[in-house]
C-alpha positions as CSV (number, residue, x, y, z in Angstrom):
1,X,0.0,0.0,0.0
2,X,3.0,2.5,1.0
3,X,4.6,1.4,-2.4
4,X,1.5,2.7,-4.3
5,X,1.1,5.2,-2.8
6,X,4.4,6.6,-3.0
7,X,4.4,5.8,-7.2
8,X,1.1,8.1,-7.5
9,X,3.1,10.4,-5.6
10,X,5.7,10.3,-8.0
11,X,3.1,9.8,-10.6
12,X,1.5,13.5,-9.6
13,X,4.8,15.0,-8.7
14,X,6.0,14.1,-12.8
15,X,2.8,15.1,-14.5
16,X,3.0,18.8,-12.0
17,X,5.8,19.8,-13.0
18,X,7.3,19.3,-9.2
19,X,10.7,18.6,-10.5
20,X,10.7,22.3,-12.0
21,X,10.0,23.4,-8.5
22,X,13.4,25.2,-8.2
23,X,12.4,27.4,-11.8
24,X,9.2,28.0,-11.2
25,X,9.0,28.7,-7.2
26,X,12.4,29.4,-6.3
27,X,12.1,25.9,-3.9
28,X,13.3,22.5,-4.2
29,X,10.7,19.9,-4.8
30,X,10.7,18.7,-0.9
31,X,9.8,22.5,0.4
32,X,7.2,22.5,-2.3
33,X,5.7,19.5,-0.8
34,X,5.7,20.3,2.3
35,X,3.8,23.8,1.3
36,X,1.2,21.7,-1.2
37,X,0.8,19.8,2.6
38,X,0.1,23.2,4.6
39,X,-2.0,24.0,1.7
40,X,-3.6,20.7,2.2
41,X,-4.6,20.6,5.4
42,X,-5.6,25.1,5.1
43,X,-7.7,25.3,1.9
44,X,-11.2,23.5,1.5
45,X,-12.1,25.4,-1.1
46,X,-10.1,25.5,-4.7
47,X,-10.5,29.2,-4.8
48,X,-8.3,29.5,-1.9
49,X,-5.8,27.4,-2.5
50,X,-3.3,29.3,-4.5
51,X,-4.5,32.3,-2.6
52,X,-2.5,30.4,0.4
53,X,0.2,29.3,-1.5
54,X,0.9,32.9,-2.5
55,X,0.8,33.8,1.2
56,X,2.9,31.3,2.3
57,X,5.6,32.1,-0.3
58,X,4.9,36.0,0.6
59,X,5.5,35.4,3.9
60,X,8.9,33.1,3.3
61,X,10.1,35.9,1.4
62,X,9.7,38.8,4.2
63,X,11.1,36.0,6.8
64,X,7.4,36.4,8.7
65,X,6.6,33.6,10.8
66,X,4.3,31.2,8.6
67,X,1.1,31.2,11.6
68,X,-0.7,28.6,10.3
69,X,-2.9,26.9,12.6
70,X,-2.3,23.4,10.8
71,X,0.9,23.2,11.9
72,X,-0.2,23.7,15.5
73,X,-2.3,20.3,15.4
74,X,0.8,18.1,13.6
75,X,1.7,15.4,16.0
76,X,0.4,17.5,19.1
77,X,-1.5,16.5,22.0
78,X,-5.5,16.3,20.4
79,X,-6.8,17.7,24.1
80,X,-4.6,20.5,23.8
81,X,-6.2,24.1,23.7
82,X,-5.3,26.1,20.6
83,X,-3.6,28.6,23.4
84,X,-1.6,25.8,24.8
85,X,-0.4,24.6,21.4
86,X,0.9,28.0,20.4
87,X,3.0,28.4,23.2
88,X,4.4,24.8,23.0
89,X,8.3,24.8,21.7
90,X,8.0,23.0,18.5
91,X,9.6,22.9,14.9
92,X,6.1,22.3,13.7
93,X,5.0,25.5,15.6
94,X,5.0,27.9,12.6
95,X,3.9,30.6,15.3
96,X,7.6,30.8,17.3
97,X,9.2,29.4,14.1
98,X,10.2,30.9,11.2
99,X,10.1,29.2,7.9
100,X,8.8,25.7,6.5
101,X,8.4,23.3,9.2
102,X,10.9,20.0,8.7
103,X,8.4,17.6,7.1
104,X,5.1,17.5,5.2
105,X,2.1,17.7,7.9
106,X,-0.1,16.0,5.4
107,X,-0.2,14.3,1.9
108,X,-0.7,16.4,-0.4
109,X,-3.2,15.7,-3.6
110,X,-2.7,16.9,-7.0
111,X,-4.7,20.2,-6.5
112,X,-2.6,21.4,-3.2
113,X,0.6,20.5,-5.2
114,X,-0.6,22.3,-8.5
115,X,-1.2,25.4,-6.3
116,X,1.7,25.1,-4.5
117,X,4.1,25.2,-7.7
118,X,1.5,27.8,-9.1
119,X,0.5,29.9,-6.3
120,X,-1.8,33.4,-7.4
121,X,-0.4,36.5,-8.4
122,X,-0.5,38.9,-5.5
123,X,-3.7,41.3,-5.9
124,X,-3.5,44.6,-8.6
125,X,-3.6,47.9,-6.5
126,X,-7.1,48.2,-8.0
127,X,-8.2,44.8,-5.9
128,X,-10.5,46.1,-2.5
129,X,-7.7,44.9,-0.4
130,X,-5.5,47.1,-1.9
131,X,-7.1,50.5,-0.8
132,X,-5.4,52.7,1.6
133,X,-2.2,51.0,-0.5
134,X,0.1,53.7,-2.9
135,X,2.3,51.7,-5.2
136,X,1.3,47.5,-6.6
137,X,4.6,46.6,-5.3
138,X,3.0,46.8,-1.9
139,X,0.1,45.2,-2.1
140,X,0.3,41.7,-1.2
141,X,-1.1,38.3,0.3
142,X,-0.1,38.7,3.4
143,X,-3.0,37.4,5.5
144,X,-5.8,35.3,5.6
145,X,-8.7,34.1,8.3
146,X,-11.5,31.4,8.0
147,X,-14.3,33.2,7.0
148,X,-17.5,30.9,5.8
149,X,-18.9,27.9,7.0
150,X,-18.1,26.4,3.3
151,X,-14.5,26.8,4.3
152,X,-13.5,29.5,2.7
153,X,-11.0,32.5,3.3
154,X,-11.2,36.0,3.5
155,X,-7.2,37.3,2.7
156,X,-5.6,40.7,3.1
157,X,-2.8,43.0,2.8
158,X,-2.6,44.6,5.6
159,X,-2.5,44.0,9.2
160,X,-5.2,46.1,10.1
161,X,-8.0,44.6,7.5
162,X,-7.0,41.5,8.9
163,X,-7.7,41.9,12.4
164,X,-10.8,43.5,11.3
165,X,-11.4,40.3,9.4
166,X,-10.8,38.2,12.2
167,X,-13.0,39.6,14.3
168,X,-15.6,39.4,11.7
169,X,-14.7,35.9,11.8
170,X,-15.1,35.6,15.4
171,X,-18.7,37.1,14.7
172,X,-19.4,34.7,12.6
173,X,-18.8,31.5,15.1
174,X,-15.7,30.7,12.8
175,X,-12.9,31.3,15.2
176,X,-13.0,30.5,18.9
């Protein structure tokens, strides 16, 4: 079973492209997985996905921690609060942690990985998360919260809209 599974791997990984990972991300084909496994376990919704990956990758470059809440859960104590978990010293703690965590939290399916190596362009300055923004070049993915029962995200540039957006999500019986 292992064995099969690691072939469609393989399989998936060929017919992606994930062994171009280095040209078209700027990441070997191991960090790429183990973003397609963040993206994974984050997105429910295809929308999102590339969305995620493009915050991920923004966040890599500015050398932000990653903060995302899958991480948290990977190998940790299931009765542990979300409070408890983002204080616990981990490598898999993407909240105390900068960068990729060591290993893939997940498997990753073709869609995660097809984002991951093809993540969204960050938003024109015209895009509603833009405003308050002068120049394109600054207007980025940078955050995103659970927003819908569905699943699905609400992202935004700036710290500010986010917090707003979290606390609409907090509204919304999506957040604790």
């Amino acid at each position: 079973m292992i064995d099969r599974m690691l072939r469609l791997m393989e399989r998936v990984g060929i017919q992606e492209g994930l062994d171009q990972a280095k040209e078209k991300v700027g990441r070997s084909p191991y960090e790429v997985l183990i973003i397609a496994s963040l993206i994974e376990r984050e997105a429910k919704l295809e929308v999102d996905r590339a969305k995620i990956a493009r915050v991920i990758y923004n966040r890599l470059e500015r050398g932000m921690p990653l903060q995302i809440d899958a991480t948290l859960y990977y190998n940790a104590d299931p009765n542990a609060t979300f409070s408890d978990l983002k204080a616990t010293e981990s490598p898999y703690n993407t909240y105390k942690s900068k960068g990729l965590p060591p290993t893939p939290i997940a498997n990753p399916g073709r869609a995660a990985i097809r984002a991951a190596l093809n993540p969204a362009p960050n938003p024109p300055l015209s895009d509603p998360i833009c405003k308050g923004i002068k120049q394109a070049a600054n207007c980025a993915y940078i955050f995103y919260v659970l927003s819908d029962d569905k699943g699905g995200h609400t992202f935004a540039a700036t710290i500010e809209d986010h917090e707003k957006n979290v606390e609409a999500a907090r509204a919304g019986g999506f957040l604790p």
